[in-house]
N, C-alpha and C positions, 0 to 999 in steps of 0.2 A: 539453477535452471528449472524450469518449472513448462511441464506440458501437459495439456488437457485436452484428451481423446474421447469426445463425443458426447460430453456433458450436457444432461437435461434437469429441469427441477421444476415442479411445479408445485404450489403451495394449498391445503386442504381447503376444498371450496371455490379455486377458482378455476377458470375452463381454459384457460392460456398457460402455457406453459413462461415460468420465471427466466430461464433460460432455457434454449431448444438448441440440441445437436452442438456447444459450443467445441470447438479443436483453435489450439492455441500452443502456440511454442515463445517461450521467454527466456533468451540467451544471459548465459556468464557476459558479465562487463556492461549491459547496458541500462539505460533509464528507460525502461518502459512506459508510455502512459495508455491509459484504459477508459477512454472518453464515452459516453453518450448521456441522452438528455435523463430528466429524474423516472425513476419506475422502468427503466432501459435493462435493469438486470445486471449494471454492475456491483453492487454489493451482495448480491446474492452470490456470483460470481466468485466473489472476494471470500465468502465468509464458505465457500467450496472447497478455494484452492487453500484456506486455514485449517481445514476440518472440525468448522465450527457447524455448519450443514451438512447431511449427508446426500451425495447426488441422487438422485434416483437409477439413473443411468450415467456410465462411462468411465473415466478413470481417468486421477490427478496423482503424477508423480513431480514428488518435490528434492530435484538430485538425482532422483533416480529413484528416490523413496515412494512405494505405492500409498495416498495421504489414510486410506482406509484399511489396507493391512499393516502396515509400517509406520504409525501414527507419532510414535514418540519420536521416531527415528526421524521420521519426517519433519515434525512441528519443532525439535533442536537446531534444525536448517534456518528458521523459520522468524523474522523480527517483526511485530505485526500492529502497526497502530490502527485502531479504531473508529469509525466516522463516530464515535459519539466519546466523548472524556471524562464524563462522569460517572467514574468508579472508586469505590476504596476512598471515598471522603472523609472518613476518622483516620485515618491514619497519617503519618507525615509525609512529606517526601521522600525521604532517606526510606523510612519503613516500608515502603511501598519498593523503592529500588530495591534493598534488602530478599524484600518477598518475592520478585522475580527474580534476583539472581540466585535466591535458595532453589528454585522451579528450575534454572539451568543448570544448577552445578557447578557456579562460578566462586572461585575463591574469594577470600577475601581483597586480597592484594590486585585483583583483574579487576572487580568489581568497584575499588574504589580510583584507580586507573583510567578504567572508562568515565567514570563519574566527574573525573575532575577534566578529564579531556571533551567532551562531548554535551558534560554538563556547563565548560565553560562557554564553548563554540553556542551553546543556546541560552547562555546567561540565566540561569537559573540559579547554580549552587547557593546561590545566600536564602533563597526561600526554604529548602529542601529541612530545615526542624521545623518546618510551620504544615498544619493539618492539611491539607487539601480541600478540604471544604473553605478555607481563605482564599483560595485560589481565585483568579481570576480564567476564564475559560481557554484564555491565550497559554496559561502557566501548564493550567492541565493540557491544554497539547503539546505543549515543550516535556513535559514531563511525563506524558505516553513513548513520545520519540525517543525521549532517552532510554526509558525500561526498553525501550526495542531495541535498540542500540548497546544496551548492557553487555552480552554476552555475544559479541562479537558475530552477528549471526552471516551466513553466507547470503540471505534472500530478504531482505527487506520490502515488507506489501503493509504500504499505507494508503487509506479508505480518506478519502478529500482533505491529507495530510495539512493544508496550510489552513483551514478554517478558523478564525480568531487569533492569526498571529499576526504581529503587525510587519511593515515592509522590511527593519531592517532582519528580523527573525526568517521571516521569508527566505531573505539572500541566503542567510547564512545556512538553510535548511538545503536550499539549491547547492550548496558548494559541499554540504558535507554530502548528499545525493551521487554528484559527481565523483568527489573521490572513492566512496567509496566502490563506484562502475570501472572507475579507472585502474582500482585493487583486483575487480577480476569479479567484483560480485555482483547479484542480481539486484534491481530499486527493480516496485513494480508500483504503481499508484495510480489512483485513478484521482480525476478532479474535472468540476468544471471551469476552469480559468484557462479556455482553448490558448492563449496566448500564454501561457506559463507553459503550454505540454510543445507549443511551438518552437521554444526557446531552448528547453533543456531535455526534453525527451528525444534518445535515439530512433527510437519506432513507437509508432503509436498504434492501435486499434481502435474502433467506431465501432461499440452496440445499439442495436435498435431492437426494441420488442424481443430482446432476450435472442436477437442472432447477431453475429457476427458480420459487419457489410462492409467492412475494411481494416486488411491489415499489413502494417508496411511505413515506409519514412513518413514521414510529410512534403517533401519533396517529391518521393515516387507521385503522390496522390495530387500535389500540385500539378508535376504537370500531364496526369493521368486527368486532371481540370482545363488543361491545355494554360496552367499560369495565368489564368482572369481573374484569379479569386484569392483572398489571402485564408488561413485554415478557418477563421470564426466563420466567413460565409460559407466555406464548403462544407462544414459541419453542418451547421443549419439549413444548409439545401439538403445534405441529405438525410438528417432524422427528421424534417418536416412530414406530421401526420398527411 
């Protein structure tokens, strides 16, 4: 579960705040998605509820964990893939798995477990002794997913998780998403592909300008639209500057 009580950030030099006032609650069991257009404040947002930023104002618990006083305790909760892939390029696949699951405290026996379950489901494992830097940009997101996946974590937050994977990678990312909401755990992701958060996200949220201007099904908000409009038009009527 993941809540965020009154979250602000602004970045040195500019007059707008990154995000303003945000409060947000993210239940056990469901697919979250975290929509709005670019420079909208969700990565900022994202890399808050990581503590990878620190807020300036408000306070993110992760479980229950406070992300600023309780950080380890918290970030153990925590599977987090990245809007960008290019990291740890000398190293292998496997080494790279290895190295986060030394960072969790995952055995050996769990660690290669997951790896053959999670690394099948995204068809990777035959690349995994080749360096990363061979990688093509789809491989290194299949293979962020998995370090996130490693360690069995309760809360999974992926940053525009399908970028560079192809359709049938996609499906299969949507279905291990699901199960694992349906186990009881948290997915939280943000993306632009309004029709992908249509399809598979339980409740979704709409940023604009670093606030919050919907949150709730897609269906509440449809027919809170009176049902004229499918989500991509209602999206874009409302973050229109």
């Amino acid at each position: 579960m993941i809540n965020l009580y009154n979250i602000s950030k602004i970045y040195y030099g500019c007059d707008k705040k990154a995000v303003d006032s945000l409060n947000l609650e993210v239940y056990k069991g469901e697919i979250f998605g975290f929509l709005g257009p670019n420079g909208s404040g969700k990565t900022t947002t994202v890399k808050i509820i990581t503590g990878i930023l620190k807020p300036d104002s408000g306070k993110v618990l992760i479980n229950g964990y406070d992300i600023l006083k309780d950080p380890l305790k918290a970030k153990k909760e925590i599977g987090y893939v990245p809007d960008d892939p290019e990291i740890f390029n000398k190293l292998t696949g496997f080494e790279y798995l290895r190295f986060i699951s030394d960072i969790y405290e995952i055995n050996n026996k769990t660690r290669q477990l997951n790896i053959e379950k999670f690394g099948g489901i995204l068809e990777i494992n035959d690349v995994l002794n080749m360096k990363i830097e061979s990688y093509s940009h789809g491989m290194k997101q299949k293979l962020l997913i998995l370090g996130a996946l490693i360690h069995e974590p309760s809360i999974l937050i992926m940053d525009e998780p399908i970028i560079g994977l192809d359709a049938k990678a996609i499906r299969n990312l949507k279905n291990i998403m699901r199960t694992l909401a349906d186990q009881g755990k948290t997915v939280f992701i943000t993306t632009h592909l309004i029709k992908m958060a249509e399809d598979i996200c339980d409740r979704i949220a709409i940023i604009k300008g670093g606030r919050i201007i919907y949150s709730g099904t897609v269906n509440e908000l449809k027919i809170k639209k009176d049902n004229k409009k499918d989500l991509e038009e209602i999206f874009l009527e409302m973050t229109e500057a």
